[in-house]
MITIVEX-38334 format. One line per 4 residues: number of its first residue (from 1); for each residue x, y, z of C-alpha. Coordinates in nm, 4 decimals, decimal comma. Layout:
N
NUM> X Y Z  ...
This chain:
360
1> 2,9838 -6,5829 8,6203  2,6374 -6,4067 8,6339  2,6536 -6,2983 9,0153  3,0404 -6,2180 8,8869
5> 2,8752 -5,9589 8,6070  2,6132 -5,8586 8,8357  2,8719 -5,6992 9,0988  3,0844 -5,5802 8,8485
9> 2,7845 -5,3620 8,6965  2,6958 -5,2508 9,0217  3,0384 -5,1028 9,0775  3,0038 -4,9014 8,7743
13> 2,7877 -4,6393 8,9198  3,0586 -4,5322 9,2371  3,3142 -4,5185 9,0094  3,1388 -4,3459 8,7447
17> 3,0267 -4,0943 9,0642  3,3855 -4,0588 9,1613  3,4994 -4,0533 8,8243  3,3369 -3,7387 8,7369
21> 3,3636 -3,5602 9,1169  3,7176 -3,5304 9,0291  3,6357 -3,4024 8,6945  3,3423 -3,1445 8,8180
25> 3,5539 -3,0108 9,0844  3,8877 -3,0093 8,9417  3,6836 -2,7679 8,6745  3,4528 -2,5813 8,9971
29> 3,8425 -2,4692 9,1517  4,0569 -2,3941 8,9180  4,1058 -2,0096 8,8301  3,7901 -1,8144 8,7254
33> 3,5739 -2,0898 8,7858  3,2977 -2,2429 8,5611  3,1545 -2,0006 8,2847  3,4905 -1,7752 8,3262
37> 3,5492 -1,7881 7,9665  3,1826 -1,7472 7,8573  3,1981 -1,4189 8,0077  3,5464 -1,3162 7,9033
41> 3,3917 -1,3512 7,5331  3,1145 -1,0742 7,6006  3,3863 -0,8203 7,7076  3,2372 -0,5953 7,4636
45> 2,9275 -0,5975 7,6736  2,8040 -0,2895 7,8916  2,8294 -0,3194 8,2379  2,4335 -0,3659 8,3113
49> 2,4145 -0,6579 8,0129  2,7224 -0,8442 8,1162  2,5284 -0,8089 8,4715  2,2571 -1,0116 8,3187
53> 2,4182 -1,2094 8,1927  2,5653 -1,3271 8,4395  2,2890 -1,3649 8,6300  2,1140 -1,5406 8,3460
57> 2,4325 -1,8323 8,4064  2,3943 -1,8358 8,7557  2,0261 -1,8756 8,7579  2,0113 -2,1852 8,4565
61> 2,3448 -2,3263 8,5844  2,3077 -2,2445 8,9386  2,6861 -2,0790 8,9209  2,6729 -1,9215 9,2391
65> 2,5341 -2,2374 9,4428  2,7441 -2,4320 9,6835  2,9662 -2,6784 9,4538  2,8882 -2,9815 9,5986
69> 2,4831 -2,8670 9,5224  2,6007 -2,7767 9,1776  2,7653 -3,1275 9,1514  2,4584 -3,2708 9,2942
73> 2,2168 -3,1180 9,0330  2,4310 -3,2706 8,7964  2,4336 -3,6030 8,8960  2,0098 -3,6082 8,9596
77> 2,0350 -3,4452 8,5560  2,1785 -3,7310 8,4591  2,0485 -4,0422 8,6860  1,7260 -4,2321 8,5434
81> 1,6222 -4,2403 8,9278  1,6082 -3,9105 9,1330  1,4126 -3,5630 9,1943  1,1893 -3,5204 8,9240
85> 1,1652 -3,1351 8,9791  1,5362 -3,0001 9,0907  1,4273 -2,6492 8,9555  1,7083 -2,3870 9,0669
89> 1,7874 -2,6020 9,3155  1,6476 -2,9182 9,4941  1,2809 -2,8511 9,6134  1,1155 -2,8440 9,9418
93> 0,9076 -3,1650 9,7974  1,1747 -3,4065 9,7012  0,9726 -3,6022 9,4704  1,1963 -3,8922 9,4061
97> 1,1438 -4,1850 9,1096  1,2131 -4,2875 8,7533  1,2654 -3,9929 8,4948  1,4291 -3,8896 8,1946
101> 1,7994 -3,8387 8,2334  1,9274 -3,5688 8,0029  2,3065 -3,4624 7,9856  2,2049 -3,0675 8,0040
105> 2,2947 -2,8100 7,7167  2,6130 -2,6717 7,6073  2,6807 -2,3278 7,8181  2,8851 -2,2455 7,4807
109> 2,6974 -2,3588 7,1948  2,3514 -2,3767 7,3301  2,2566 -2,7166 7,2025  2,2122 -3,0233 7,3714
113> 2,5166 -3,2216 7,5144  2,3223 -3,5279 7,3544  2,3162 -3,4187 7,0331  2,6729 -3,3118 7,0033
117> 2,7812 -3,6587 7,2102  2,5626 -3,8369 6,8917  2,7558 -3,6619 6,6286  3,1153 -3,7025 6,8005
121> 3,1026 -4,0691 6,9149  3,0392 -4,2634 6,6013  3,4045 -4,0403 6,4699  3,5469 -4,2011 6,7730
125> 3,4581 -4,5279 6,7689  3,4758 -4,6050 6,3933  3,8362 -4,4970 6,4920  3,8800 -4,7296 6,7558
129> 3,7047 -5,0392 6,5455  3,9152 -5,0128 6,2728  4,2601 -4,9499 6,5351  4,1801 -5,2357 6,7697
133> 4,1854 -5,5224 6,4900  4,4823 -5,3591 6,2932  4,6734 -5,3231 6,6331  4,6322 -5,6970 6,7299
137> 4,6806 -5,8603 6,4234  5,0097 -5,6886 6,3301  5,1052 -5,7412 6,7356  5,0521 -6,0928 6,7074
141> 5,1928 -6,2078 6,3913  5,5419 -5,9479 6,4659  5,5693 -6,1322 6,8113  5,5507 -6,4876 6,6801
145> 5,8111 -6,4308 6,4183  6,0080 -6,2764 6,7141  5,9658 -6,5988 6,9055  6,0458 -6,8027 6,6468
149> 6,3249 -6,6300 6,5371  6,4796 -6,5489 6,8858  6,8174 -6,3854 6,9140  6,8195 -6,3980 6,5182
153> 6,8561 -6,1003 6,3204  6,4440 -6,0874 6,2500  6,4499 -6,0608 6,6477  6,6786 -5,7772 6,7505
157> 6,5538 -5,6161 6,4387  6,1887 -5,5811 6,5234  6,2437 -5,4958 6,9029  6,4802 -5,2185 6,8044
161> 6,1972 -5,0921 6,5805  5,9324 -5,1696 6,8103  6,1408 -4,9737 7,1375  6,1670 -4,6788 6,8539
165> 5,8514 -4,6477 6,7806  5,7248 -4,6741 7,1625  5,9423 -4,4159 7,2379  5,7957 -4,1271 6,9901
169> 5,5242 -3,9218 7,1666  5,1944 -3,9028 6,9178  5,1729 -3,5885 6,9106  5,5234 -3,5379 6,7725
173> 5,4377 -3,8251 6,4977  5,1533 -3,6649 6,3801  5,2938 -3,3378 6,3341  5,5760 -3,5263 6,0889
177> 5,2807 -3,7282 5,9195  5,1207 -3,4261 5,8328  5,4775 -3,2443 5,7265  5,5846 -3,4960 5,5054
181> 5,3179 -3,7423 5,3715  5,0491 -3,4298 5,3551  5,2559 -3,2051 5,2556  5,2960 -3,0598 4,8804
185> 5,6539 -2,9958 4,9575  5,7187 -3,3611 4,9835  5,4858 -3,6377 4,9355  5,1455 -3,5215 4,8995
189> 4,9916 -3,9031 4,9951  4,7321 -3,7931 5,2151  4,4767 -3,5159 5,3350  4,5809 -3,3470 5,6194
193> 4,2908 -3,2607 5,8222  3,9129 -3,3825 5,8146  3,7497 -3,6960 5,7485  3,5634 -3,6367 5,4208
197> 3,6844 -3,4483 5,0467  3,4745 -3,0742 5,0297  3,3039 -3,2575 4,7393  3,2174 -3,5782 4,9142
201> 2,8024 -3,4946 4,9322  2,8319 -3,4885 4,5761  2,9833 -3,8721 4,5536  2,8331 -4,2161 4,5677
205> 2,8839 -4,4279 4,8445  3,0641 -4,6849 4,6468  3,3937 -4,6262 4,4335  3,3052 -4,7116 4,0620
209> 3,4856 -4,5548 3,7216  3,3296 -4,3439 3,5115  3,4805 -4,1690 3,1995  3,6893 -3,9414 3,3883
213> 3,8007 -4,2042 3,5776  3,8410 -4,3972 3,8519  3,5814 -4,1991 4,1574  3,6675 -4,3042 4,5458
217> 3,3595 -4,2800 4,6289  3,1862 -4,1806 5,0099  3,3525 -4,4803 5,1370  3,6504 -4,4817 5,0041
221> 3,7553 -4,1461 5,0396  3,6150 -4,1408 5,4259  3,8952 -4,4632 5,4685  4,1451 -4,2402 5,2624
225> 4,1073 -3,9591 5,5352  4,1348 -4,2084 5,8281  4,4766 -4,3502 5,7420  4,7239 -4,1158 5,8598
229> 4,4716 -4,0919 6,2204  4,4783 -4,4636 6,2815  4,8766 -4,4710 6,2059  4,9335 -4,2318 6,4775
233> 4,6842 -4,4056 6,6941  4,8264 -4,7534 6,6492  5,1619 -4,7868 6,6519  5,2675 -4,7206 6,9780
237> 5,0034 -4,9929 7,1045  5,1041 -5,2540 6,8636  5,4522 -5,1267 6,9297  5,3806 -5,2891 7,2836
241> 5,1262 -5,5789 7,2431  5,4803 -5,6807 7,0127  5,7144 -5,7999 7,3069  5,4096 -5,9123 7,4880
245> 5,2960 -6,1271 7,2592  5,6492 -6,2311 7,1695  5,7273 -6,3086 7,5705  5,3768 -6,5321 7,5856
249> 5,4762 -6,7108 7,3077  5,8512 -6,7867 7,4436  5,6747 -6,8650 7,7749  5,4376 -7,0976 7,5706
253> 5,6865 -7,2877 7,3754  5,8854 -7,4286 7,6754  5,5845 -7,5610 7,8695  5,4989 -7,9569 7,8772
257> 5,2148 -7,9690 7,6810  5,4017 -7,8546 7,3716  5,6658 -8,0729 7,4015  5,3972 -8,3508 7,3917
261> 5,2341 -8,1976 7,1141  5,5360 -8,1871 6,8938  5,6515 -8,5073 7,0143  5,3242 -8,6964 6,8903
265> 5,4534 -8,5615 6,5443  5,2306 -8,2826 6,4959  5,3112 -8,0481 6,2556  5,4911 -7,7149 6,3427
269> 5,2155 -7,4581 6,2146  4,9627 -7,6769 6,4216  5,1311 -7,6828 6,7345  5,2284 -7,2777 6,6951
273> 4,8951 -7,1960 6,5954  4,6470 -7,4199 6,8001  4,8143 -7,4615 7,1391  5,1215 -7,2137 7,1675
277> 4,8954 -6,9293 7,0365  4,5378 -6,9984 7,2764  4,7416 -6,9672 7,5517  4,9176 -6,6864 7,4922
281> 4,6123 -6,4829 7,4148  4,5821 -6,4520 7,7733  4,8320 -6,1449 7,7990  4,6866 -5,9588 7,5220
285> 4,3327 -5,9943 7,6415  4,4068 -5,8790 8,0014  4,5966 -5,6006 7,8594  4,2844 -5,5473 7,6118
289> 4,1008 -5,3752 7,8902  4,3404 -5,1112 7,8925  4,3591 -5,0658 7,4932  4,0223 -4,8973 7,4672
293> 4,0545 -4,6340 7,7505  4,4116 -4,5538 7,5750  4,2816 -4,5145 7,2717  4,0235 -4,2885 7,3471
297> 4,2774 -4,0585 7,5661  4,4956 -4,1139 7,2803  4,2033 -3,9838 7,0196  4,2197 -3,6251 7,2078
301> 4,5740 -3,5776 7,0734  4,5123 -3,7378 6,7218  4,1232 -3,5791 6,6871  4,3115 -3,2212 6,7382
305> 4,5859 -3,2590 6,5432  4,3534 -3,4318 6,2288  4,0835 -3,1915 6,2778  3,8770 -3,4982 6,3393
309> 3,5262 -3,4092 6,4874  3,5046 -3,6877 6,7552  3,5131 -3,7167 7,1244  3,8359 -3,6100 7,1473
313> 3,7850 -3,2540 6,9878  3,4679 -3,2397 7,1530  3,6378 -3,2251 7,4521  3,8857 -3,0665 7,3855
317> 3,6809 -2,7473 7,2848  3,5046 -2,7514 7,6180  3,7849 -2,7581 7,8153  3,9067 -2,4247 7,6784
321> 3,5299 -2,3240 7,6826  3,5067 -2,4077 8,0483  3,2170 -2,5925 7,9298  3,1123 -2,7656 8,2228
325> 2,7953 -2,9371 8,0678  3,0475 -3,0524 7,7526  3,3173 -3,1871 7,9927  3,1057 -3,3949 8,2017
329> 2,9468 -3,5295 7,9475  3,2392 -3,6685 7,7455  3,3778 -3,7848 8,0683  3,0655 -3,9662 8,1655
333> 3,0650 -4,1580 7,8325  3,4550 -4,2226 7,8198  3,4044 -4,3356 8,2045  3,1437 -4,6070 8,0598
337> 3,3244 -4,7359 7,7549  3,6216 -4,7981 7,9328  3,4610 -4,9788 8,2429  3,2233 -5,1834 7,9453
341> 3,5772 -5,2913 7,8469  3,7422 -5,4375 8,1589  3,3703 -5,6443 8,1767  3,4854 -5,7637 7,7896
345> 3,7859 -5,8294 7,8679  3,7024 -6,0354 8,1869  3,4547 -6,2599 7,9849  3,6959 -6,3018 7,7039
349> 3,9428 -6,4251 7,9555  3,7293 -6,6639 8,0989  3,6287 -6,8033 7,7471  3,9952 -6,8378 7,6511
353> 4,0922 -7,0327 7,9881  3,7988 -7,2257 8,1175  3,9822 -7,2462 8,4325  3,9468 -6,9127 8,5161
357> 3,5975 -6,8807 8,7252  3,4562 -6,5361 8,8852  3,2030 -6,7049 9,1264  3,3411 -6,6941 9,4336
């Protein structure tokens, strides 16, 4: 298992390299290039100041360079091992060892990609945290009541449901989330944008009553803000991890080791629960290394339609920014979380069936 992990790590940096190639060049190609749309903003600009400008981009971001230079002055930015010096572009002394990797500076916003990375990833994840849990837990218990129920009315009920919702695009539920549970015009449940009140520096981080009443709190009201987000986030997952669980389960039941179970007398909960159930984790958690990746593609239609300031946005904006620093960035950490979570996944599978070995 630890030569296993070892390799796998390894792996991560050519697929992280080729990872964001296709993202830096798909960007270097398309029409008008990096920094197009920085200078279509400065169209007001006389002819000699847009000319420095421009040369001002080309000299910091090295615009004019070869792409595959550009692309390589990237990837020495943000290795821990490289040129220490790449300058304008990579020195006559190639002075190569351990330095500080840095993810460059917005070409839009002037600020560090680092900083806006901190302030967008914690949105993102404390999506995903909360979705992951909620997802499995209603897949799990919906597919063993379809199991145990099969081809009752509890059965073709739920899958008709659950092929419904699998079938509606997010962005199209989000849009009717907002129109009808945040609307005033018919059930104003629910904020429709944001994830905090315009009041909520003024509020305590617990709810409590006072003598106006019942106060939400920080906490509360940041949870209030997050419900509609995590609906449209979750249900086409659990939607799925449904009829998977429900076909493990079926799969489960019929094998010989729950017939001897349930003929030593054991109790039906028990057998359900403790044998039929471990093994048909096993589905779900290879499918788990998918979830995560999903759910952070997924939070780029759900961030912009919520107004949610997370990865998704983030990237979002610097995409229509032609941000190149921005884009990279996001795609760098995306690229990790999701290859952190086929390693998961592959260690949780191995705990759940100690048959399973990775050495050789």
């Amino acid at each position: 298992m630890g030569s296993y992990l070892i390799r796998r790590i390894l792996l991560m940096v050519p697929t992280l390299i080729g990872i964001t190639a296709v993202v830096f060049f798909v960007m270097a190609f398309s029409p008008g290039g990096i920094g197009a749309s920085l200078l279509d903003k400065q169209g007001e600009l006389r002819p000699a100041q847009r000319k420095a400008l421009e040369d001002y981009y080309e000299k910091r971001y090295g615009l004019k360079k070869p792409k595959i230079v550009q692309y390589g002055r990237w990837l020495n930015q943000v290795s821990p091992i490289g040129m220490k010096d790449a300058g304008a572009g990579f020195p006559a002394s190639w002075k190569v060892g351990f330095k500080s990797p840095s993810l460059g500076e917005s070409m839009s916003r002037q600020r560090p990609v680092s900083e806006m990375i901190r302030d967008a990833l914690p949105v993102t994840v404390l999506l995903d945290l909360i979705t992951i849990p909620f997802v499995y837990v209603i897949a799990i218990l919906t597919g063993i009541q379809a199991a145990k129920h099969r081809g009752k009315t509890v059965d073709i009920a739920s899958g008709t449901v659950l092929l419904g919702l699998w079938s509606i695009p997010s962005i199209w539920a989000g849009v009717l989330l907002i129109g009808f549970l945040a609307s005033k015009q018919y059930f104003h449940w629910f904020p429709a944008n944001g994830l905090h009140d315009i009041q909520a520096d003024s509020m305590s981080f617990l709810p409590h009553f006072q003598a106006s009443g019942f106060q939400r709190g920080y906490l509360l009201d940041n949870l209030y803000h997050l419900v509609l987000p995590i609906i449209c986030l979750s249900y086409g997952s659990f939607a799925f991890l449904s009829k998977l669980a429900r076909g493990a389960v079926l799969e489960s039941i019929n094998t010989d080791y729950v017939r001897t179970a349930r003929a030593k007398g054991l109790p039906d909960k028990v057998v359900l629960y403790q044998h039929v159930l471990r093994n048909s984790l096993l589905p779900l958690i290879t499918v788990s290394a998918n979830l995560l990746p999903g759910l952070i593609a997924g939070a780029v239609v759900v961030e912009t339609i919520f107004g949610i300031p997370g990865m998704g946005k983030l990237t979002i904006d610097a995409i229509n920014a032609r941000d190149r620093e921005v884009v990279l960035g996001t795609t760098l950490v995306a690229g990790i979380l999701g290859l952190v979570s086929f390693l998961i996944a592959d260690i949780c599978y191995a705990i759940a069936d100690p048959r399973v070995s990775y050495e050789k």
